[in-house]
Legacy VTK file of the C-alpha trace (Angstrom):
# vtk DataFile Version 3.0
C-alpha trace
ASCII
DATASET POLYDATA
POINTS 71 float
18.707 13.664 9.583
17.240 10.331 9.836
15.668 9.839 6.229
18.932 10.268 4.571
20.419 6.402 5.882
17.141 4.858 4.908
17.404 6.283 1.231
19.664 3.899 -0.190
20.116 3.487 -3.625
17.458 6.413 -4.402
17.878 8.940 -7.549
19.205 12.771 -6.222
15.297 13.685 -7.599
13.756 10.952 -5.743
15.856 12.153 -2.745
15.232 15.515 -2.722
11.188 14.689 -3.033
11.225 12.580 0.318
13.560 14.881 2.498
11.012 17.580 1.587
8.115 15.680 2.554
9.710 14.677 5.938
10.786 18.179 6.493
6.885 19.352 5.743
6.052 16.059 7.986
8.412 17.104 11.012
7.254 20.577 11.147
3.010 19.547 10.783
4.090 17.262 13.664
5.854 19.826 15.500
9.014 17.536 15.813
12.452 19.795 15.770
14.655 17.547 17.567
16.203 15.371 14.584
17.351 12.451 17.273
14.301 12.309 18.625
13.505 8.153 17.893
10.237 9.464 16.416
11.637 11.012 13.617
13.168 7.894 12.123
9.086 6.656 12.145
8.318 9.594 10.136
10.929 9.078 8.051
10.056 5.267 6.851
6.193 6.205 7.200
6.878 8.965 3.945
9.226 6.384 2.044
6.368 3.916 2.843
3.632 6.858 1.518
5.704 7.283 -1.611
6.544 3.412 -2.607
2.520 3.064 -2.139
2.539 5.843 -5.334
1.889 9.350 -3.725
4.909 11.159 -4.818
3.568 15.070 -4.485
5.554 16.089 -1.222
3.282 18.305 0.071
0.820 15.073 0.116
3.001 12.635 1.507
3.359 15.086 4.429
0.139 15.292 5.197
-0.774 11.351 5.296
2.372 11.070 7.194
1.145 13.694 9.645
-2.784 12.574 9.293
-1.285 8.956 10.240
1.104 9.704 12.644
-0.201 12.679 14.010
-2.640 12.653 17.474
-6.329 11.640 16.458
LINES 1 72
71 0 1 2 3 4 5 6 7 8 9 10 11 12 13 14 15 16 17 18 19 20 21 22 23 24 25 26 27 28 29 30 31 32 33 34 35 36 37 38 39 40 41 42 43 44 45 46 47 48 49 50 51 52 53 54 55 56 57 58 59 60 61 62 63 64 65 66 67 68 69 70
């Protein structure tokens, strides 16, 4: 799973918050293929959503998806 090498020096809580957005985010994208390059952009797009102060999961899934998503 990409998001877990970008995670650093994050708190288990903090952790466990972003992988479930990114899960939510894969699946509204309809990614399933976890080495699939585009998953690694979904996965700094919700650490980006959450250092900008969104922290609800379910949220930063859907601006991930809204923003990544086709328009």
């Amino acid at each position: 799973m990409p998001i877990n090498g970008l995670l650093g020096n994050a708190s288990s809580a903090d952790a466990k918050r972003l992988r479930q957005a990114f899960v939510a985010a894969l699946k509204s994208l309809h990614l399933v293929d976890r080495n699939d390059p585009i998953c690694e952009i979904v996965a700094r797009k919700v650490i980006e959503i959450d250092a900008a102060g969104t922290h609800d999961p379910d949220e930063i899934a859907k601006t991930a998806a809204r923003e990544l998503g086709p328009n």
